[in-house]
N, C-alpha and C positions, 0 to 999 in steps of 0.2 A: 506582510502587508496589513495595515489595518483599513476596513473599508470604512467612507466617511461620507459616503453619500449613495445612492440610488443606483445613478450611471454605473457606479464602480461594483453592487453589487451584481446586476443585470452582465456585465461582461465577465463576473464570476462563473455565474449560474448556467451561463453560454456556454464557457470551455469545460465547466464540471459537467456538464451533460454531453458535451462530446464525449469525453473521456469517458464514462462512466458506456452510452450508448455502444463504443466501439470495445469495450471490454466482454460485453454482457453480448454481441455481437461473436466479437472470437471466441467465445466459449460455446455459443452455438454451433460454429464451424466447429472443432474441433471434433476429432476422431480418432482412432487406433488406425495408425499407418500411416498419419502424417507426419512429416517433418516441422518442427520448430520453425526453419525459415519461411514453409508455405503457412504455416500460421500469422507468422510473423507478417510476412505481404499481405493477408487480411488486412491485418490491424493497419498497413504503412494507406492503403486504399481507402478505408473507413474515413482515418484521417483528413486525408487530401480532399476527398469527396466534399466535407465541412469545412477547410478552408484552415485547416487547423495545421500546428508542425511539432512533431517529435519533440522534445523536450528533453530528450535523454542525447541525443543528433545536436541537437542545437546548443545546448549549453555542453554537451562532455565528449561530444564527437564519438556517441555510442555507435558501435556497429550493429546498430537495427532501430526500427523504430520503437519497437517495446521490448520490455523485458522479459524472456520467459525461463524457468526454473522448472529443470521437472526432478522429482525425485530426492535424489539428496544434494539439489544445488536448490538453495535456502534462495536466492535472489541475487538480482542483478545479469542473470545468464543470457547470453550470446542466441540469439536465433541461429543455427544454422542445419545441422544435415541429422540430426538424433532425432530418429525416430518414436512419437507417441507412442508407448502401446498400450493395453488392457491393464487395469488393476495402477498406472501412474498415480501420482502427485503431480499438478500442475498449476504452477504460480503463471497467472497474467498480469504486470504490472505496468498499467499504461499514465505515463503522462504528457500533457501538449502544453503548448499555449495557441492564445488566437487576441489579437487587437492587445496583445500585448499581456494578456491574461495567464496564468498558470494555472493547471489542477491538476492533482496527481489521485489515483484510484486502482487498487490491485486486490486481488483476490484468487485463494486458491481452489481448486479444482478437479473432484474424483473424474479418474476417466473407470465406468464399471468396467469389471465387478470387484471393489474394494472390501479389503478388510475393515470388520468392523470396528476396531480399534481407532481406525483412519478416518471412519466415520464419526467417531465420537470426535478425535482429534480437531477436524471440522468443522464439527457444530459450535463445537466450546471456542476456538478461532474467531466463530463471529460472533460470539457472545462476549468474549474479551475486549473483542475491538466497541461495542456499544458498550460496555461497561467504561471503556475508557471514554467515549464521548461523552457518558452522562457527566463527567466529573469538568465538561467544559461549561463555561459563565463567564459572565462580566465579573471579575476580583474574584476568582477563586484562585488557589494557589496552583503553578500547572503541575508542581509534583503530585498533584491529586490525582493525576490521569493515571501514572506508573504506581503508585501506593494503591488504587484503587483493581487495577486489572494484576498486580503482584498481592491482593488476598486471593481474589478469583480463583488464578492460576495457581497457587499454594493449596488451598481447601480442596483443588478437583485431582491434584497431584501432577502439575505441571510444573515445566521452566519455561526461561524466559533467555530470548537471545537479548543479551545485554550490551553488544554495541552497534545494536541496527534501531536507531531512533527514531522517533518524529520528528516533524521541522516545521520552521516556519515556511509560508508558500503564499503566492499571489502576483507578484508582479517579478519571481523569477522561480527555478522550482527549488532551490535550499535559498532560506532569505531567514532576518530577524523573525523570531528568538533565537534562529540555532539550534540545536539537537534539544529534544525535548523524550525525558526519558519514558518508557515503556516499561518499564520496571521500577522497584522501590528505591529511592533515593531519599534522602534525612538533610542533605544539605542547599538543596534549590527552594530559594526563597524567595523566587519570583511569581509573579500574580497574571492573570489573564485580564490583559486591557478589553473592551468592548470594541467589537469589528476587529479583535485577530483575526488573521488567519492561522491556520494551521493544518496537516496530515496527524492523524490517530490512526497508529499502525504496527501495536504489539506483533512481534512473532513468538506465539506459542507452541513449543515442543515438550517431548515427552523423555527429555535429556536434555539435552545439546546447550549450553550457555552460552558461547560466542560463536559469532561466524567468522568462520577463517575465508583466508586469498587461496583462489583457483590458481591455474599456471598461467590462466588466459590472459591475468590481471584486471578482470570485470567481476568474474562468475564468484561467488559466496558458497562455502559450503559450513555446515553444524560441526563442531568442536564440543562435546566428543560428538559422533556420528548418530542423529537421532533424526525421527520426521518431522517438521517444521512444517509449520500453515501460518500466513499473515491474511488481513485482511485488514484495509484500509479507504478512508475517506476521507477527503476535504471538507474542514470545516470552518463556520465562521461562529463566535463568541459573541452571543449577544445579552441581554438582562435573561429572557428567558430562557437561555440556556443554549446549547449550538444547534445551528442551522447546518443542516451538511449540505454541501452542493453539486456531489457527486452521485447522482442517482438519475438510473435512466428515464428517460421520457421523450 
């Protein structure tokens, strides 16, 4: 989607703030001893409550409202009976829409008392994903984003899951550009129009180059087997640089 006027950002900014509210929301709930799907029914309540609809439901006839990942499932994971406990990894990857709007927003999540490794792992996750959104503008190139977050992630001694992209997002949740890479790429020679939208949403690991298929045929896991944290946002491309409009409030 590229936005081209006011109205169209205002019903961005509506469903980035649901989404972002009810993420930032389930990670409050969350606790050692719950299950994935009681989680899960947070987030489907949160939703509803704003008027908003699953995103993952409506367009891919996901079985749950959000996505949740703990551990060594990298993303896309099934809500259901796996128990949180002490010391996890926990991906929240929520997206809706509302009046016809998309916003997608996910982030991972210590449940204490983590290693400190994991801790590091973390911090640099969300340093990666704003390193990638600085590299958003009106004509900048967007292989800037992945060239930019693949020195990052090189210099601190990281990888990069190399087939879980960014996309384009707005008036459906995978839309034009299409996968937009998170990693260094040499041959995308495309440019960021002013009012893209888009998701920035490196996942950086401490190994692991691609994510492989679960048995479920949803759930993602790291190839080879390493820890993986993403963290992402919706953004929109403007002269001064992106606007994100997944943040709570």
């Amino acid at each position: 989607m590229t936005i081209t006027n006011q109205d169209e950002l205002d019903g961005l900014k509506e469903i980035g703030r649901i989404v972002a509210n009810t993420m930032r929301d389930m990670a409050k709930a969350m606790e050692p001893g719950m299950t994935t799907r009681e989680l899960d029914e947070i987030g489907r309540a949160l939703l509803e409550r704003e008027g908003a609809v699953s995103a993952p439901q409506s367009s891919y006839d996901f079985p749950g409202a959000t996505c949740i990942s703990v551990n060594e499932e990298i993303a896309h994971g099934i809500p259901g009976g796996r128990v949180i406990g002490a010391g996890d990894l926990v991906n929240i990857d929520v997206s809706a829409s509302k009046n016809g709007y998309f916003a997608d927003t996910g982030a991972t999540y210590r449940v204490a008392p983590v290693l400190p490794s994991l801790d590091r792992l973390c911090r640099d996750g969300k340093r990666a994903t704003q390193i990638g959104i600085a590299q958003v503008s009106s004509n900048k190139p967007l292989a800037g984003i992945g060239n930019a977050i693949g020195r990052f992630a090189e210099k601190r001694g990281y990888t990069l899951i190399r087939n879980l992209a960014s996309h384009g997002v707005g008036r459906s949740l995978h839309e034009y550009p299409g996968e937009i890479a998170t990693w260094p790429t040499r041959h995308d020679k495309r440019r960021i129009n002013k009012g893209l939208v888009l998701t920035v949403e490196p996942f950086l690991s401490t190994g692991g180059h691609w994510a492989a298929d679960g048995d479920d045929g949803w759930t993602l896991y790291s190839d080879p087997r390493a820890p993986v944290v993403q963290y992402e946002h919706t953004v929109v491309a403007t002269d001064r640089g992106a606007l994100v409009v997944t943040l709570p409030g």
